[in-house]
Each structure stands twice: as structure tokens, then as C-alpha cells.
C-alpha positions as CSV (number, residue, x, y, z in Angstrom):
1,X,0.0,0.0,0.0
2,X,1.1,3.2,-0.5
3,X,1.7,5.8,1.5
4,X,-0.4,9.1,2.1
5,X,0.8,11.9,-0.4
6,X,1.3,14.8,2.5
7,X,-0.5,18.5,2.0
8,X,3.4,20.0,0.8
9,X,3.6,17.2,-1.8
10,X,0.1,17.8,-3.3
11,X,0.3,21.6,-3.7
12,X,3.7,21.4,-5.1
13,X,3.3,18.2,-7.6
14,X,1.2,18.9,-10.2
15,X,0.8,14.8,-10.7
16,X,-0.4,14.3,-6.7
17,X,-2.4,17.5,-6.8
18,X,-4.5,15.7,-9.6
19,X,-4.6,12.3,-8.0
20,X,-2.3,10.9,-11.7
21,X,-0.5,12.3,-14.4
22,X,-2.5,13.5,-17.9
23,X,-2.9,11.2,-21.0
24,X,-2.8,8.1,-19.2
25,X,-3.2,5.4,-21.7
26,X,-1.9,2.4,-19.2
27,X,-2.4,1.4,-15.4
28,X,0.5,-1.0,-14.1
29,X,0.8,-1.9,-10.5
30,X,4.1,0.5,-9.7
31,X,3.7,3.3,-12.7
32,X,1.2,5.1,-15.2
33,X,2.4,5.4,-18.5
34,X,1.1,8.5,-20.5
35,X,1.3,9.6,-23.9
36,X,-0.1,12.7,-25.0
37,X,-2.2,12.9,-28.6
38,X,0.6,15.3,-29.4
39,X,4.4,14.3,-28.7
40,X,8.0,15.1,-30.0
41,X,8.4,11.8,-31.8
42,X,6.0,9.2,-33.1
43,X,6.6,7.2,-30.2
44,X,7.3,9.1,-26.9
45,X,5.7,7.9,-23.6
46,X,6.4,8.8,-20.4
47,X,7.0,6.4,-17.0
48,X,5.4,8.0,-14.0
49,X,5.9,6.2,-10.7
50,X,2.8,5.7,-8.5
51,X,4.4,7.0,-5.3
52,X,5.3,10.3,-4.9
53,X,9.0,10.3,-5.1
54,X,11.9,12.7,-6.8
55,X,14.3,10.3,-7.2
56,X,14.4,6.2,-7.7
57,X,16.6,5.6,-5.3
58,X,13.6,7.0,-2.8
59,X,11.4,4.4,-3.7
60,X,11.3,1.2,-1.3
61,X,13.6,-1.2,-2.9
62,X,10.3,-3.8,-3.9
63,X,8.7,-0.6,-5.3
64,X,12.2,0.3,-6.9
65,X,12.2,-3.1,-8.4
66,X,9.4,-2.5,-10.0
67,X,9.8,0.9,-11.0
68,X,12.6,-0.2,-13.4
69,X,11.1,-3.8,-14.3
70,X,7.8,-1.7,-15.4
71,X,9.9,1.3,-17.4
72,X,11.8,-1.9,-19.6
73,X,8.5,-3.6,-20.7
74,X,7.1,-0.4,-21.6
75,X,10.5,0.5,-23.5
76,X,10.4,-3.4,-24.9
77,X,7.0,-2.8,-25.9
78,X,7.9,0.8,-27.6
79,X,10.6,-0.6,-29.9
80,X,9.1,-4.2,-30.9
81,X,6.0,-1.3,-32.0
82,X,8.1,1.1,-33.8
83,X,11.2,-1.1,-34.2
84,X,13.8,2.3,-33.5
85,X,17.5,2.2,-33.8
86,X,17.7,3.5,-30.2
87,X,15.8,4.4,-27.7
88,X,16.5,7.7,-25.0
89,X,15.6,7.3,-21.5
90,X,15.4,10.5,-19.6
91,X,14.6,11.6,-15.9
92,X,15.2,14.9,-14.9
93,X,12.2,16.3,-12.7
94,X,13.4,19.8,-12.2
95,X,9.8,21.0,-13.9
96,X,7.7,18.2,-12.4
97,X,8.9,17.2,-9.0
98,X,7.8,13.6,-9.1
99,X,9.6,10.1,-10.9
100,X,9.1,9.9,-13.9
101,X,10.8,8.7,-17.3
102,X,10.8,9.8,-20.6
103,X,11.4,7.1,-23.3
104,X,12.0,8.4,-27.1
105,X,12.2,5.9,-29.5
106,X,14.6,6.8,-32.1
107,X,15.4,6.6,-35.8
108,X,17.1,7.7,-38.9
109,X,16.0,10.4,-40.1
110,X,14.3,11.9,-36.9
111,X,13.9,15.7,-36.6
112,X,17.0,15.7,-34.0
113,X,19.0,12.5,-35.6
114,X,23.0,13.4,-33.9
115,X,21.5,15.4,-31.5
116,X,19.5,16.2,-28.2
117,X,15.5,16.3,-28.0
118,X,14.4,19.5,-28.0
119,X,10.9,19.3,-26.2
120,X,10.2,22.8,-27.8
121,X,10.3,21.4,-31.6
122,X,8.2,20.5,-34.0
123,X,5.6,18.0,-33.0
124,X,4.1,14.8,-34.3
125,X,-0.3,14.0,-33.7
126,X,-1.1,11.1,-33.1
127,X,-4.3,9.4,-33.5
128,X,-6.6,7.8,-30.6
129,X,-5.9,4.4,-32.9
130,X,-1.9,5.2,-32.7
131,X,-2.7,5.4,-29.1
132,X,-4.6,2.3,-28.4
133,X,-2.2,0.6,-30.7
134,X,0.8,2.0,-27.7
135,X,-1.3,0.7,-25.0
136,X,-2.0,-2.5,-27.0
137,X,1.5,-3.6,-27.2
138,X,2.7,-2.3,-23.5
139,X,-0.1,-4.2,-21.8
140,X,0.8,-7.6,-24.0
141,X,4.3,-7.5,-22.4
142,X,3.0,-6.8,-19.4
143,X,0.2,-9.5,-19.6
144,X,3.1,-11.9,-20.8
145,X,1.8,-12.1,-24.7
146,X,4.2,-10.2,-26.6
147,X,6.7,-12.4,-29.1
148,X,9.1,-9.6,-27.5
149,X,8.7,-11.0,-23.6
């Protein structure tokens, strides 16, 4: 069970104030992964821990576990979808004071192939389809059914 998000924690996290972060499109037992309709790359998600933490290594180490075990099936899921040369993992929380990981699939081609993301650049849109596909393929690794498992 986790514990009580304090009065602080709620009025200065954004993602505790609201009870869960936006554009959820998957519940697993340690994170939420969202992905908005409108993303950097084709096929960004984003990792967001349950329990109100600013760091992993704050998490309880079963909850840690998990953390990490959840964040690789969601990348595994990402790249047997979109089948990238590489995929970015980011966590920096200086904007959004709670854990959570950014995954960008990457490829050739991509509007910042040799360099950094920039969040602020063009942007792709994708569909509620491309969306249910991305929660299609994260909850068959999680559920065990993914040729990628």
C-alpha cells in the first residue's frame, strides 16, 4: 500500500495534486504510463511512478524493483512497435517534481538525428488508434503475450 501523499507534496506536484498524471493510456501496479495525442516523436511515452517520489533511489527497494522492471516492458513494448535504432531514457524532474521517465524511440531520419530532444520542436499527432495501438502492445508485455517478452 502506498503511502499518504502529504498536503506539501500535493500543492507542489502537479501529478499528486491531480490524483495521476495526464494522457494516461496504461495502469501498471508500480507506474502510469502516458502519452499525449501530441508528442516530439511518433513514439514518446512517459514512465510515472505511482508513489510520490523525486528520485528512484527514494522508492522502497520492492517498489524500486518495479519501477525499473515496469519502465523496460514499456521501453520493450515501444521498440518491438516502432522497431527504433535507439531508444532515449530520460529523468530529470526539475519542472515536475515527481519520478518519472521519458522514453523516445529513435530513428534515422528523426527531426534531431545526432543530436539532443528538443521538447520545444516540432511536433508529431497522433491518433486515438496510434494510441490504443501503444497501449495495445505495453499491456501484451506486461500480460506476458508479446513475441518480445
Amino acid at each position: 500500500m502506498l503511502a499518504p501523499v502529504s498536503a506539501t507534496e500535493r500543492t507542489r506536484c502537479p501529478i499528486c495534486a491531480s490524483g495521476h498524471p495526464l494522457d494516461v493510456i496504461v495502469e501498471l501496479d508500480a507506474t502510469w504510463v502516458s502519452a499525449p495525442p501530441v508528442a516530439v516523436l511518433p513514439g514518446y511515452a512517459c514512465v510515472v511512478a505511482r508513489r510520490h517520489v523525486e528520485e528512484p533511489f527514494q522508492l522502497p527497494d520492492d517498489e524500486m524493483v518495479a519501477f525499473w522492471r515496469e519502465s523496460m516492458a514499456v521501453a520493450r513494448a515501444l521498440s518491438s512497435l516502432f522497431e527504433p535504432r535507439k531508444m532515449n531514457y530520460e529523468i530529470h524532474g526539475n519542472s515536475i517534481p515527481h519520478l518519472h521517465l521519458h522514453l523516445y524511440p529513435r530513428f534515422p531520419g528523426d527531426p534531431f538525428e545526432g543530436r539532443p530532444i528538443a521538447m520545444d520542436a516540432p511536433a508529431f499527432t497522433r491518433t486515438e488508434a496510434d494510441l490504443r495501438r501503444m497501449a495495445g502492445a505495453i499491456a501484451a508485455v506486461r500480460d506476458g503475450t508479446s513475441q518480445t517478452a
